[in-house]
C-alpha positions as CSV (number, residue, x, y, z in Angstrom):
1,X,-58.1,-17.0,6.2
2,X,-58.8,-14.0,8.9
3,X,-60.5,-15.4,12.0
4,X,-61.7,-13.6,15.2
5,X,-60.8,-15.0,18.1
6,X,-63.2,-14.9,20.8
7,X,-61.6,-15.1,24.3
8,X,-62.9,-15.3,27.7
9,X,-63.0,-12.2,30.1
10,X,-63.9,-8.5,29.8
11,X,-64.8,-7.3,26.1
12,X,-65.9,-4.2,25.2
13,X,-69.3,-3.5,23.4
14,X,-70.0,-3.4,19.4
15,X,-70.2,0.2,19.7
16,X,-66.9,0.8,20.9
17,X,-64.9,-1.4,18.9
18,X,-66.5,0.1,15.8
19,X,-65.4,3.9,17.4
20,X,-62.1,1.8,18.1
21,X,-61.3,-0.1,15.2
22,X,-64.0,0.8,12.2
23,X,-64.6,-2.6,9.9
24,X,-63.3,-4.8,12.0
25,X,-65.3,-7.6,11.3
26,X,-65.8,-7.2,7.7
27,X,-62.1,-8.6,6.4
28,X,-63.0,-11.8,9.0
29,X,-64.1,-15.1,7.1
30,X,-65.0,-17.4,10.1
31,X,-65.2,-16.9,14.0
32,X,-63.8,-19.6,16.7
33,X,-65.1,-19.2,20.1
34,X,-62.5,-20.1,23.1
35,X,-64.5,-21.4,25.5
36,X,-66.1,-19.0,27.7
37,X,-65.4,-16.5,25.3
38,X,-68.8,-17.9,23.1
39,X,-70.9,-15.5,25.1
40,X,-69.5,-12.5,23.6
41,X,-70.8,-13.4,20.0
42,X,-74.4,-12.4,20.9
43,X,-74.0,-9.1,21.8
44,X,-70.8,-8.3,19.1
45,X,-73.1,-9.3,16.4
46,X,-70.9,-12.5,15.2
47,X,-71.7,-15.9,14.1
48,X,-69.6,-19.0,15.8
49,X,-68.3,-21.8,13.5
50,X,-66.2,-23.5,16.0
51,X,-65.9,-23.4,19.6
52,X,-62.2,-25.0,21.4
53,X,-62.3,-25.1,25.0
54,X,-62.2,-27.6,27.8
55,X,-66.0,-26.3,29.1
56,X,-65.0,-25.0,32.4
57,X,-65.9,-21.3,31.8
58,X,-69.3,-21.8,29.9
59,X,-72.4,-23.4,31.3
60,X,-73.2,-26.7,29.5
61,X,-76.8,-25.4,28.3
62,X,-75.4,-23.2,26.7
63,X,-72.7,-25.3,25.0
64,X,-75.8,-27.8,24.1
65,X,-77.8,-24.7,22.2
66,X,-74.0,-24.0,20.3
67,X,-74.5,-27.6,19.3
68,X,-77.5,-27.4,17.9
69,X,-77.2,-24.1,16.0
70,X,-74.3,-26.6,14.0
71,X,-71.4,-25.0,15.8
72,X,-68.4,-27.0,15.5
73,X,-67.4,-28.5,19.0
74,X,-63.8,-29.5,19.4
75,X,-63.6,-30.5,23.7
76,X,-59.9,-30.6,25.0
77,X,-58.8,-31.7,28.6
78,X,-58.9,-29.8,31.5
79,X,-55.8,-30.9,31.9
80,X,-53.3,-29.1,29.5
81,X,-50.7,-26.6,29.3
82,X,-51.9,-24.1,27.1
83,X,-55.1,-22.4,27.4
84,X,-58.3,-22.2,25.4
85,X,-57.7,-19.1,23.7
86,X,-53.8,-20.2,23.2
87,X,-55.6,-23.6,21.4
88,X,-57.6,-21.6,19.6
89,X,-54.9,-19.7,18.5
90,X,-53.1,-22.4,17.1
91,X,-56.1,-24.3,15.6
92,X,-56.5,-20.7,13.0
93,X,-53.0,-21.0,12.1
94,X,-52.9,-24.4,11.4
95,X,-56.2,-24.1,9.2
96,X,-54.0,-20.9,7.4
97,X,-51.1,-23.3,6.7
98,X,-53.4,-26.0,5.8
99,X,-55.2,-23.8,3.4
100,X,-52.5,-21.7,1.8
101,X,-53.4,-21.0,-2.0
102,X,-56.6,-23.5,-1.4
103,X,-59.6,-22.6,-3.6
104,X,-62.8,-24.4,-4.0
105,X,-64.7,-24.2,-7.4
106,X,-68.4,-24.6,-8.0
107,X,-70.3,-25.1,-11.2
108,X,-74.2,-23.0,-10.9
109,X,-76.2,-21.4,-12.6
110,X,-76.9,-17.7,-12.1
111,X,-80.5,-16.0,-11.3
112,X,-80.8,-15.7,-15.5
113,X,-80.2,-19.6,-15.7
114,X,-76.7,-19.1,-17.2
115,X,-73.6,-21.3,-16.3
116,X,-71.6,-19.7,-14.1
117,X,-68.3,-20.5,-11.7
118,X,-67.8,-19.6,-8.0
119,X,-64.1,-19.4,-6.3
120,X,-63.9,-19.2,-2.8
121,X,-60.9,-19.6,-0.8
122,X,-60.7,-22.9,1.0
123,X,-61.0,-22.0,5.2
124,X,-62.6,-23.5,8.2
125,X,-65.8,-23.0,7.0
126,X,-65.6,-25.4,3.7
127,X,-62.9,-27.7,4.9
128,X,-63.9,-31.1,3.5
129,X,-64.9,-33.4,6.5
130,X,-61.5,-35.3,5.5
131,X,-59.3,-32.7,5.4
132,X,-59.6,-31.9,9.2
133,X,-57.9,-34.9,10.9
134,X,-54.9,-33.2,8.8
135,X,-55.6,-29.9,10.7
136,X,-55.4,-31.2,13.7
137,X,-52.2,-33.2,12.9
138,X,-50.5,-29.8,12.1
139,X,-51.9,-28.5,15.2
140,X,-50.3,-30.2,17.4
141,X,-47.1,-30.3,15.8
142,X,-47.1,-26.5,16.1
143,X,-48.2,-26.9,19.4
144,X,-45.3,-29.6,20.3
145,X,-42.9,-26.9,18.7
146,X,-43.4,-24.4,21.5
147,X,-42.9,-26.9,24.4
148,X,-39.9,-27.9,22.6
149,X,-38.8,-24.7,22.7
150,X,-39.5,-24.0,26.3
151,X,-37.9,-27.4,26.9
152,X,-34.7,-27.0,24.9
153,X,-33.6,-23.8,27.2
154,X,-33.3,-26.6,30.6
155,X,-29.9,-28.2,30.9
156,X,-29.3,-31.3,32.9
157,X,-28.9,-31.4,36.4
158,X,-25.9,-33.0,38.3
159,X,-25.3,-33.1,42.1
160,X,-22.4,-33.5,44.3
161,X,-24.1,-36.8,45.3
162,X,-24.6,-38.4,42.1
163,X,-28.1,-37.8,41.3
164,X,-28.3,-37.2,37.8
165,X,-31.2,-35.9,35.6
166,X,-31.2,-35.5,32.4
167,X,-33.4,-32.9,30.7
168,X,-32.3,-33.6,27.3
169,X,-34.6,-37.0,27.3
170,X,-37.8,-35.2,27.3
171,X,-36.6,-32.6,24.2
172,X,-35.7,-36.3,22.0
173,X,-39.2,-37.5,23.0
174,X,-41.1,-33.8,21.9
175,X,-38.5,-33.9,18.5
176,X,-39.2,-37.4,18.2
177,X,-43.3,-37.3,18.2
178,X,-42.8,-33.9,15.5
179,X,-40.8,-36.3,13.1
180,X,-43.5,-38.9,13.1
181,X,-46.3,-36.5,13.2
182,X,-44.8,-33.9,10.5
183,X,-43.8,-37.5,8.3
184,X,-47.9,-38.9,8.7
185,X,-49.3,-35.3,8.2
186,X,-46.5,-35.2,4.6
187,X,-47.8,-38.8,4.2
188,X,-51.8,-38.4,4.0
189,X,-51.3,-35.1,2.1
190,X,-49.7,-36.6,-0.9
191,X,-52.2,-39.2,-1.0
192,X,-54.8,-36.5,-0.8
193,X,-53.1,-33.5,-2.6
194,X,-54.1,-31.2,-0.4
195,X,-52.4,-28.7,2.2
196,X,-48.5,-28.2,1.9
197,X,-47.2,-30.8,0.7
198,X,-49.8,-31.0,-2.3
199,X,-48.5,-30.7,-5.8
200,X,-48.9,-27.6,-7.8
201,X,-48.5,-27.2,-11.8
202,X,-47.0,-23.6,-11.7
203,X,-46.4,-21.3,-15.1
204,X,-43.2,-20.6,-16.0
205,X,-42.5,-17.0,-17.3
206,X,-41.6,-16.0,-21.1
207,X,-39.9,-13.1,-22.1
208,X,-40.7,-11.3,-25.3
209,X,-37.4,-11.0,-27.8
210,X,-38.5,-7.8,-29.5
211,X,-39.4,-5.8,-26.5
212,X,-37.6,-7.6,-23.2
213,X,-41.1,-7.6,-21.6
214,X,-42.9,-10.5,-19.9
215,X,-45.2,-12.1,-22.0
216,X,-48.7,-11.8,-19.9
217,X,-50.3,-15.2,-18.6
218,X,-53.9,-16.0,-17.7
219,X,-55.4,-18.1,-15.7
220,X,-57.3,-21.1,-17.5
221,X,-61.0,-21.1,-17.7
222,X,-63.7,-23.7,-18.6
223,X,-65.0,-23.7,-22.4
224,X,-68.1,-22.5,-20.8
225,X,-67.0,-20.2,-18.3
226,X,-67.8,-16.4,-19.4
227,X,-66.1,-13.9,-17.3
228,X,-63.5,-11.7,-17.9
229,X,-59.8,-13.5,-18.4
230,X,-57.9,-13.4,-15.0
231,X,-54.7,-12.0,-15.2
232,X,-51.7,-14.1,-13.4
233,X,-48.5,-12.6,-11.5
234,X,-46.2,-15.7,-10.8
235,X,-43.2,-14.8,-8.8
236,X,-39.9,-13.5,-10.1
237,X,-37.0,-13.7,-8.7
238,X,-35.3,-10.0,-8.1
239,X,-32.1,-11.6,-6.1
240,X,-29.8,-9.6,-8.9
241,X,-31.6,-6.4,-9.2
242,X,-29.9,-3.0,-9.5
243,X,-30.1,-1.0,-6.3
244,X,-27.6,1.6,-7.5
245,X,-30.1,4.2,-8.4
246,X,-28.9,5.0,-11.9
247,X,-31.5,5.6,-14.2
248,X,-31.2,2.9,-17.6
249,X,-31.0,4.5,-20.7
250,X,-34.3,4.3,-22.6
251,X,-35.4,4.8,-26.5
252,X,-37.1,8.1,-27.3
253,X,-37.5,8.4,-23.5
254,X,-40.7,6.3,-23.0
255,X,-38.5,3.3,-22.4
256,X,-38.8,-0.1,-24.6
């Protein structure tokens, strides 16, 4: 999933980003507002789906009219140390994680009343309402990694008078909380078979004796489902492949 990331401050106009950076919206599947940064949807044209901020920056009318235009809300303390747009941050990259390979599949019928199937990729925007607890779980263990890396570079402190403190404790308690968190997030995901620790049914490869090539798989379809076969590219391993340069002999030069 691509988000845009509206942050609070200075931003320049649609016009200019379009000079700037042509189609910049158009590879963008959802758009989280940090805070204050919800005013600059109007003007650039966007659509919010969720707005992460502690509401110091925006004035709470206008929070109320995001509200009721069905923007997601998602409040944090004022209190913190990362800021909106850093929470917002982390918020898209846990939905990424959450979502990796995640499609959603819906039986319609088409505008000539035939049976048809939609995939979309499963993002912010069609997380099931059960599903987001989980999001936010893997949140804040991403968040919880970076203070533990900002708290694993202090080393204890020992005086000539005695006084002793010891840094380490608060790392054990940050690695501690990540361990429980990471174990209920693995926990609720099996149960639900969904985000990363979901299980997959993956297609092993064949190769064909009489010509050495691989044998082309395709992705299953309903009986009723009429479009075109979907070709499949599984990963293959190319740890052992030849580097050297030299050219392998082939049959009648066209190869095998």
């Amino acid at each position: 999933m691509k988000a845009i990331v509206l942050a609070d401050g200075d931003a320049p106009d649609r016009a200019a980003l379009d000079r700037a950076w042509p189609g910049w919206d158009e590879v963008a599947e959802v758009v989280v507002a940090a805070d204050g940064g919800a005013r600059h949807a109007g003007r650039l044209g966007l659509t919010i789906l969720t707005w992460v901020g502690d509401g110091d920056s925006i004035d709470p009318d206008d929070l109320a009219l995001l509200a009721e235009r069905g923007v997601t809300i998602q409040r944090v303390p004022a209190a913190k140390d990362e800021s909106d747009t850093e929470l917002a941050v982390y918020c898209v990259d846990a939905v990424n994680q959450h979502c990796f390979g995640a499609r959603i599949t819906e039986r319609l019928r088409d505008f000539m009343g035939h049976i048809d199937y939609r995939e979309t990729h499963k993002n912010l925007g069609n997380l099931p309402a059960i599903e987001v607890p989980l999001v936010v779980m893997l949140a804040t263990v991403n968040v919880f990694w970076t203070l533990a890396n900002d708290v694993a570079s202090e080393v204890n402190v020992q005086t000539a008078e005695g006084t002793s403190i010891d840094r380490s404790g608060q790392y054990n308690q940050i690695m501690s909380q990540i361990g429980a968190l990471t174990a209920r997030y693995q926990d609720l995901c099996g149960q639900l078979n969904v985000g990363l620790y979901r299980a997959e049914t993956l297609q092993l490869r064949r190769t064909s004796h009489t010509t050495g090539r691989l044998v082309p798989v395709f992705a299953p379809r309903e009986y009723d489902d009429h479009k075109w076969p979907l070709r499949l590219l599984p990963t293959i391993d190319r740890r052992d492949e030849d580097n050297s340069g030299v050219a392998s002999p082939v049959w009648d030069g066209q190869g095998f």
